[in-house]
N, C-alpha and C positions, 0 to 999 in steps of 0.2 A: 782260498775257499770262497765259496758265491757267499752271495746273502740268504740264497734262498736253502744251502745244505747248514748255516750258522743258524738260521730260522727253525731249521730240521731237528738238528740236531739239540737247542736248546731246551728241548718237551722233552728228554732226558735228565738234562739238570737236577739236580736234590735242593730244591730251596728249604729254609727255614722258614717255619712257621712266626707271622707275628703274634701278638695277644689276640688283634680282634680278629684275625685266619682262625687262630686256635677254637678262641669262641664257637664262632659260627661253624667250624669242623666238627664240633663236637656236640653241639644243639641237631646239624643234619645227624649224626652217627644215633640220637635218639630217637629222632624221624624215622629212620630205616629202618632202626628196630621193633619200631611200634609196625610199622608195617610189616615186617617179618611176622611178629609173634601175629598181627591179624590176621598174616595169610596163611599161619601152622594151624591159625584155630576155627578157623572156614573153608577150608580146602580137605579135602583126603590126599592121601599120600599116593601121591602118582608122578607120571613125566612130565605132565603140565606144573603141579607144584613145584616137582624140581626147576624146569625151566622159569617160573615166576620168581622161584627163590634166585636163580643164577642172573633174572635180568636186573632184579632187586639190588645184586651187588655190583655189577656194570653201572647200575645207574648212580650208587655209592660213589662209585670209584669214579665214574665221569663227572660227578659232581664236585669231587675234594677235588678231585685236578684243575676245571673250571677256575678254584678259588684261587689254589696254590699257583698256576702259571700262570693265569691272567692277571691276575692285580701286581701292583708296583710295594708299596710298604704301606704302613697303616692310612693312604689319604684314599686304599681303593682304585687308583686308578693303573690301565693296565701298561704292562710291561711290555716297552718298545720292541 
């Protein structure tokens, strides 16, 4: 296998969470939701709310990945 389909293929992986991943996983996950509930309580309900609400979770979710594949174990730094 190349390095570059091992490379590929590791954004698959299921890593475990450390403490200070879990932390800050979980500090964003109240971020997100303050901005949901500010954007259920200023918007009408339409296709742009849906799509704000839809990028809201992309950006979630691009975010916990961020933490989870790039850092190495609790010193932060990222994984070879």
């Amino acid at each position: 296998m190349s390095p570059r389909e091992e490379e590929v293929l590791r954004r698959f992986d299921a890593r475990p969470a450390t403490d200070n991943q879990r932390e800050r996983l979980q500090e964003m996950a109240k971020d997100f939701k303050f901005l949901t509930l500010r954007l259920l309580g200023r918007t009408p309900p339409s296709r742009e709310q849906a799509l704000a609400l839809t990028h809201l979770e992309d950006a979630a979710m691009w975010a916990s990945k961020a933490i989870m594949h790039n850092e190495g174990g609790d010193d932060g730094k990222p994984t070879p």
